[in-house]
N, C-alpha and C positions, 0 to 999 in steps of 0.2 A: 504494500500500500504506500503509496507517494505524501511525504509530508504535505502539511498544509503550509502554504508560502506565506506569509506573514502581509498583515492590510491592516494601515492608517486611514482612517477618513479626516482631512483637516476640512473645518467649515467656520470660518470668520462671522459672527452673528450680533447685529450693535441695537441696542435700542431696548425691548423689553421681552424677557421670554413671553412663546402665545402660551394661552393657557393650556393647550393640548404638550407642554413638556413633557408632564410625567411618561405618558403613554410613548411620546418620542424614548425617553431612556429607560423604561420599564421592556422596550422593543429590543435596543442596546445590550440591557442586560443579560438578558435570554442569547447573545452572539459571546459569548465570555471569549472567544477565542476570534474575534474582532474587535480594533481599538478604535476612539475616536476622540480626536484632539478640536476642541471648540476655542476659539480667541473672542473672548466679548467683554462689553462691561455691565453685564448683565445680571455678575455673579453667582454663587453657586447655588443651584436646586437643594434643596433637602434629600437626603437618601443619594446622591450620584454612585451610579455603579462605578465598581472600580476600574473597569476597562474605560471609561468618558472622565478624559482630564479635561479640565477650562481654565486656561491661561488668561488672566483678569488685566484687562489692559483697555486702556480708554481707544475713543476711535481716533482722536486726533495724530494718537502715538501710535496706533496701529498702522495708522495711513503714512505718518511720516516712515514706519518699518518698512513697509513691502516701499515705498519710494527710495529706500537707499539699496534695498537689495536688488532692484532692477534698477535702480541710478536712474532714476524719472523722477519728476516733481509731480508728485502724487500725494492730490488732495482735493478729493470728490467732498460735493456739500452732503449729500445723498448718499445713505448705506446702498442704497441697491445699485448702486454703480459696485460695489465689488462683486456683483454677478461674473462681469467682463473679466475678470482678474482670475477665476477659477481655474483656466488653464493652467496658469502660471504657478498655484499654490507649491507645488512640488518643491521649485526651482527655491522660491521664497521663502521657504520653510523647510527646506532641506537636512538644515540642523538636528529639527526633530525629525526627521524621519531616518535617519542612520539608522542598519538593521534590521529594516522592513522592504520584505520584496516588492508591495504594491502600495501605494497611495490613492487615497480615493478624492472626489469632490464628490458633494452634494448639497442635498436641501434639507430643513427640518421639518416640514410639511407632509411627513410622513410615518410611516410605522413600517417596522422590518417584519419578516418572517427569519424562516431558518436562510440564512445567507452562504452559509458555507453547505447547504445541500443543491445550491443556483451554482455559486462562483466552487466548485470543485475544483481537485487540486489537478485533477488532467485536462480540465477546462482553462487553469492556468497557465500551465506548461504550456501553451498553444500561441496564447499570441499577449501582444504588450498591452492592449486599449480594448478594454469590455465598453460599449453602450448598449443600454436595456431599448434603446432603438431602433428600426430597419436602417431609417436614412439620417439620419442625425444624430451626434452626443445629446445624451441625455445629462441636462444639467442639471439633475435632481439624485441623477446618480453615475458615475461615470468611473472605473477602474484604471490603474494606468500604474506599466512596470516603472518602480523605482531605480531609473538608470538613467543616466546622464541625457544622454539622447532623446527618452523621452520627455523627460523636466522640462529640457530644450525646445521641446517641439514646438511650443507658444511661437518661439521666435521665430517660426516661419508663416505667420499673420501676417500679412500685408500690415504697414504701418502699423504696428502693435503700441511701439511707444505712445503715438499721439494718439492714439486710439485710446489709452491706456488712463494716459492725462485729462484731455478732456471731460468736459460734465454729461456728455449726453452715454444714456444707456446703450449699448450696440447690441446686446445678446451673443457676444463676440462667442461665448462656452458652446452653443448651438449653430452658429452661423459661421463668422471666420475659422474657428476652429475645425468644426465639422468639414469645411471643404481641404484640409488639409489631407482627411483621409478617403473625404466621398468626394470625388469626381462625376460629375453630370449626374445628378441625385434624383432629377425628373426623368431621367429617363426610364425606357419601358423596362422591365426585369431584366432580360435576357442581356439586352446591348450595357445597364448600369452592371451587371456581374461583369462582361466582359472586358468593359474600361476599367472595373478595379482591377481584373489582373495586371494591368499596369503602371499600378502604382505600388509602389513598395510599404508605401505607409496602409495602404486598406490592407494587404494583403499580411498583415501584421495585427490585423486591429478583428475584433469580432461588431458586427453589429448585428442584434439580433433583439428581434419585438419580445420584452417580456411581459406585454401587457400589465402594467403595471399604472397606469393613467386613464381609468375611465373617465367615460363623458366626453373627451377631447375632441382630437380632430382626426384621431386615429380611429378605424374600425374594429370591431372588439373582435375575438378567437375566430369567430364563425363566419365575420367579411358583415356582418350588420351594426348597426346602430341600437341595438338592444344590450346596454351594460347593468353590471350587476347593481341592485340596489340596497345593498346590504355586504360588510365584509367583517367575519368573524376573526377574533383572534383568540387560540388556544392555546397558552403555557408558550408562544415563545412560534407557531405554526399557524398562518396566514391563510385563510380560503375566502370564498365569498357562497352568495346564494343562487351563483348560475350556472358556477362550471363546478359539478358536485366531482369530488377526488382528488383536483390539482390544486395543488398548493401555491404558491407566489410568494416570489424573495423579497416583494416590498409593496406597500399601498402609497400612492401618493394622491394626496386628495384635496389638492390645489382644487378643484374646482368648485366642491362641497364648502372648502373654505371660503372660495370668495362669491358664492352664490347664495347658497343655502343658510351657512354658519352665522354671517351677521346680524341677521333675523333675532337668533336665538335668545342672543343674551348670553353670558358666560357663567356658568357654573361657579360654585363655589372654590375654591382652591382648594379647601380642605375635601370637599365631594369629590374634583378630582383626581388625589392624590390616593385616594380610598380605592378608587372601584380601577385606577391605576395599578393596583395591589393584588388584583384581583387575579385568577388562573385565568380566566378568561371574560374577552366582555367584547361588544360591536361594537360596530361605526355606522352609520347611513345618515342621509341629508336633516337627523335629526342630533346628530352629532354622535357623541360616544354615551354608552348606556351599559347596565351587566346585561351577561348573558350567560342565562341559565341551564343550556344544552350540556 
């Protein structure tokens, strides 16, 4: 059996935890043999597992950090300008990640399943750059071997610097980046397989749908517009209520948050820290609830 290669997520996060944390790192904890390094001033949750360190550091200082490690004058007024910068996390933070085969980006608008039964250790041995995408990095969750070369890869964005600097958002993590590896991305199946083979960068990189984003603007397992409306989570194991048997390495549920969730009102802290605790409980556009199955 093939060790398991070692994986950092670093994710830069300023402003205020949402109130769905717990359920973020109660996801966390259930991955003991996955780590993840957060930079905010957000300070620390109560209960943090022990694999989720948070390096407590204002944004002003954060900003001037990743500005001296890429030697740019980098100082967005807007936390969501370091979307654009994800690429780059590696390169910037390299420090910590000494030791670790893989580094991850992502989002905290989600909840894990079992992650090491998805990212296997002969699914790793394969290639440098996981997207849970067909035709794009997934900026919510993206893999990437800890090797020089690919830390690097940012640097092959078109104007990355002033891209970089500037105040406006680009979605560079999905867009410039992505075409690093995907060449002609509309095209029809057949001719976009056969232009990757000629790149060296796709042909290194896996992208592959793990349905992991209903609602969007993706089609869900079956090629329709019928997603699930309910997704369970048990002791640490991810399903929903349409595709009965398969499991899923991640829920991400941007969309329930900015559609459905605002509505709501937010729960108590203490209520969700409780049912956060819980072996198991759901999610659907009425937010998080126990679940008694």
């Amino acid at each position: 059996m093939m060790n398991q290669p070692s994986i950092c997520f670093v994710i830069p996060y300023f402003g205020r935890w949402p109130f769905w944390m717990p359920f973020f790192l109660e996801s966390c904890c259930r991955n003991p043999d996955v780590d993840w390094l957060l930079f905010s001033d957000c300070g620390v949750p109560a209960e943090l597992p022990s694999n989720v360190r948070i390096e407590s550091i204002s944004y002003a200082d954060y900003c001037a950090l990743v500005g001296k490690r890429l030697g740019i004058p980098f100082a967005p007024e807007n936390a969501y300008k370091l979307c654009d910068i994800k690429p780059a996390l590696g390169f910037i933070h390299q420090d910590r990640l000494q030791g670790y085969d893989f580094w991850a980006f992502g989002d905290i608008d989600l909840v894990f399943g079992q992650l090491r039964d998805y990212f296997t250790a002969e699914r790793l041995a394969r290639f440098d750059l996981f997207s849970t995408h067909e035709r794009r990095v997934s900026g919510h969750l993206c893999l990437i071997r800890n090797v020089p070369r690919m830390r690097k890869a940012f640097m092959r964005m078109p104007n990355w610097q002033a891209r970089f600097c500037d105040q406006q958002h680009h979605a560079l993590d999905e867009g410039a980046f992505s075409r690093i590896f995907l060449w002609r991305k509309n095209f029809p199946q057949p001719l976009f397989r056969l232009v990757g083979l000629f790149n060296p960068w796709r042909r290194r990189s896996e992208f592959v749908e793990a349905f992991s984003t209903p609602s969007g603007c993706i089609p869900w397992i079956d090629g329709s517009a019928e997603f699930p409306t309910c997704w369970y989570w048990r002791e640490g194991r991810l399903s929903n209520d349409l595709d009965q048997g398969r499991a899923f390495p991640y829920f991400h549920f941007v969309v329930w948050k900015r559609d459905a969730w605002p509505a709501l009102g937010e729960p108590s802290a203490d209520t969700l820290q409780a049912l956060a605790k819980q072996p198991q409980w759901r999610i659907s556009s009425q937010g998080f609830a126990q679940e008694s199955r």
